[in-house]
N, C-alpha and C positions, 0 to 999 in steps of 0.2 A: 504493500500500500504506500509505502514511503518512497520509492524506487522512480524514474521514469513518471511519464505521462500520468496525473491522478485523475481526471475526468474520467476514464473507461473504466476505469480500477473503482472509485466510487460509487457510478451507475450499477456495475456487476452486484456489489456489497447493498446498494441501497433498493435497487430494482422489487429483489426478492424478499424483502422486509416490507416494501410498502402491500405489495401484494398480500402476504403473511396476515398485517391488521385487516385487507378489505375482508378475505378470508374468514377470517373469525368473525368479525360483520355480518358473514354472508349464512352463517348457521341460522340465526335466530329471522332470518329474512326467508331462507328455505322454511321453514315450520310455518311462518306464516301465511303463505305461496299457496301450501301443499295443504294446510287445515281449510283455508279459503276457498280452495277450489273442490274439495271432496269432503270437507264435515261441516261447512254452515258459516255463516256469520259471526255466529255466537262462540265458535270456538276459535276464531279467526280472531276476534277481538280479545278472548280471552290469553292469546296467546299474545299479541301484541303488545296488553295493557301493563306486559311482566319486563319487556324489555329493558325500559330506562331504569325499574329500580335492579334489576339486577346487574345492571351495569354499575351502579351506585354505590353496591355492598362490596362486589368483586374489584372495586376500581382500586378500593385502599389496600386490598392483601397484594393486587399486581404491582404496585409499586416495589412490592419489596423485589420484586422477579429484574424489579430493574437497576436495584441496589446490587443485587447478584452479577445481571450481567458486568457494571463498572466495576465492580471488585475483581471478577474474576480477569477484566481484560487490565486492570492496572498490574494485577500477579500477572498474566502472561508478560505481558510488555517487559517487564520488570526480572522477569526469568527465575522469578522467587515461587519454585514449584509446591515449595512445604505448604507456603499460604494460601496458594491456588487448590491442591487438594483439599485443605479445611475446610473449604469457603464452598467448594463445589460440593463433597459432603453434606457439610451445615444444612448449607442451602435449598438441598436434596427432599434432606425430611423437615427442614420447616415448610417447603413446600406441601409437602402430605399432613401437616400437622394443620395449616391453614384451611387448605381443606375440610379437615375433618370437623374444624372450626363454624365453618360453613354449613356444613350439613344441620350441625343445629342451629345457627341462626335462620336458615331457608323455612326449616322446619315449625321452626314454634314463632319466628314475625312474619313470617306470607300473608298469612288470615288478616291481621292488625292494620300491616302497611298498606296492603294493594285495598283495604275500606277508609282508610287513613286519606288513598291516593280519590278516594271515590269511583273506586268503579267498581261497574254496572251490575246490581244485584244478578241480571240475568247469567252472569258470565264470570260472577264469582267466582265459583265454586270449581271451575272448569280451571280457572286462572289461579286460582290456592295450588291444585292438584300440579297444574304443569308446572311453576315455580317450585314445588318440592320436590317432585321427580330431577327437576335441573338442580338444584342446589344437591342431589345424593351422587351427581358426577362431579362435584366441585374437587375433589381430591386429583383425578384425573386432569381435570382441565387446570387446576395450579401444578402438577406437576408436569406437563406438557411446556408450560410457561414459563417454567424456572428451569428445566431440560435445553429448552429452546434456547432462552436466554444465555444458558455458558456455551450454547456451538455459536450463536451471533456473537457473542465476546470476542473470540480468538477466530473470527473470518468467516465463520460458514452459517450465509444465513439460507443456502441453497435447499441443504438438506430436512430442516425443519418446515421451508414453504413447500417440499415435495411431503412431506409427514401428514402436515396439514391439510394439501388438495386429495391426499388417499383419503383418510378422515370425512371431508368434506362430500365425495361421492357418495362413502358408504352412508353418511348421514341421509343422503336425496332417498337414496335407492331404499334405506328401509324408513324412511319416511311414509314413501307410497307403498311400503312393503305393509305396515302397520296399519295405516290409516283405510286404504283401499280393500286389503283380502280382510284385516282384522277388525276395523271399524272401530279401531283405540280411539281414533281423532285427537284430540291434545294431550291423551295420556301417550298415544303412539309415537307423536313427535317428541314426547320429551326422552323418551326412550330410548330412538334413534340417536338424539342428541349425545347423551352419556356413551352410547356405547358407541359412535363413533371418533368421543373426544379421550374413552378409553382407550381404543385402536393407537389413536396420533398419541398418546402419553406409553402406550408399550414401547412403539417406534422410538420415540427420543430416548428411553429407556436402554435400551439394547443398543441403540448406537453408542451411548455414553459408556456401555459396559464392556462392549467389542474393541473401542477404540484401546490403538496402544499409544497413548500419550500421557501427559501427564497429567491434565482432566479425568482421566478415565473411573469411572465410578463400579465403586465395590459395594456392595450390603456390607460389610464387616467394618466398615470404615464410617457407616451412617450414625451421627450425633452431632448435637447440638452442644458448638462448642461457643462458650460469652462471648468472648472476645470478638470472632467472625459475627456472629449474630448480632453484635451491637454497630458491626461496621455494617451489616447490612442493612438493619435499621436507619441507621444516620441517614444514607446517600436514599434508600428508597423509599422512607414516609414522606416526604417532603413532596416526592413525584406521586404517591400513592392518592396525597389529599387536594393535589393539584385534579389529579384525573375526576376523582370522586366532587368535587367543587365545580368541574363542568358536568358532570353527569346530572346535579342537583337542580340544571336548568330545565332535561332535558324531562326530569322527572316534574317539574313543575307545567312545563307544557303539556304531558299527559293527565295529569292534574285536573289541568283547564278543560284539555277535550273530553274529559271523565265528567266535567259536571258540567 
């Protein structure tokens, strides 16, 4: 990256991250595509009505994913392997730790917030259900995120937006796989969802543990060590409450179209 010509070299590195976010964008837009056109209105909005707060919960644990990636790329650069393993570690399972974090916050404020948010008695109940199906692949979907995050660190943001487009198929495909033979309708999509953001969090999984480098992640090596975990704190709440303080607009304008 430092070498020679940087425009091509940055395009290459930036190209397949910008794609990466539309990507993940494009999940919760598939489910509502696919509920719209084969189980009603009613589960179309129900499905809709989840987006902005769930972007709102998840925006502050992703920041830390972004604490991660700058850690891990200051130890690459730096050639300081011992702090780049700790940190990739750490990282690893506060990921799944956040996660599991999630499961119960989805769980016990869906009901609260999305009546909070005002919406539509019709399409409550449909809209509780799919937000806690989504919130029990939250483990998955942060550890995908924090996976990702240390191959974008040290150059490769190729392999995680090919993770993410397998992901994203399998998501279309048992969408209409649910919704259409099964007649799940919003419980189908949220289903799809998980288990194809499970699929993309194997994938990152197994490249990080095939890889022979100095990233390379172990089970035996996974804990939560202070020191890394407060440096990852520092660099990623900061961006975590940034992301979630735009989300809160976004939740207010569904707010409005709710009442």
């Amino acid at each position: 990256m430092c070498n020679g010509p940087l425009l091509w070299k940055i395009l290459l590195f930036s190209v397949p991250l910008m794609l990466s976010g539309i990507l993940q964008l494009l999940f919760n837009a598939a489910d509502i595509v696919v509920v719209g056109q084969f189980a009603g209105n009613e589960a179309m909005a129900a499905v809709g009505s989840t987006g902005s707060l769930n972007n709102l919960i998840v925006n502050v644990f992703m920041g830390l994913s972004i604490g991660t990636s700058i850690m891990v790329a200051r130890y690459y650069g730096a050639q300081d392997w011992k702090n780049m393993r700790e940190i990739v570690h750490t990282s690893m399972l506060v990921s799944f730790i956040c996660g599991v974090a999630l499961i119960f916050i989805g769980t016990f404020l869906a009901a609260p917030l999305l009546e909070l948010m005002g919406t539509p008695p019709e399409c409550l109940d449909q809209a509780v259900l799919y937000m806690r199906i989504i919130f029990v692949g939250m483990p998955a979907q942060m550890v995908y995120n924090f996976g990702a995050a240390i191959l974008r660190a040290v150059g490769d943001t190729r392999r995680p937006l090919l993770f993410l487009l397998a992901a994203g198929i399998v998501n279309v495909l048992l969408n209409l796989f649910f919704v259409i033979v099964f007649h799940m309708d919003t419980a189908g999509v949220a289903l799809a969802t998980i288990i194809s953001q499970s699929i993309s969090a194997a994938m990152v999984v197994a490249c990080l543990m095939r890889s022979h480098t100095p990233y390379r992640l172990r089970f035996r090596r996974l804990r939560v060590r202070k020191a890394q975990l407060l440096q990852i704190i520092r660099v990623g709440l900061p961006a975590g409450i940034q992301g979630a303080v735009f989300s809160v607009s976004n939740v207010l304008i569904q707010s409005s179209i709710n009442s």
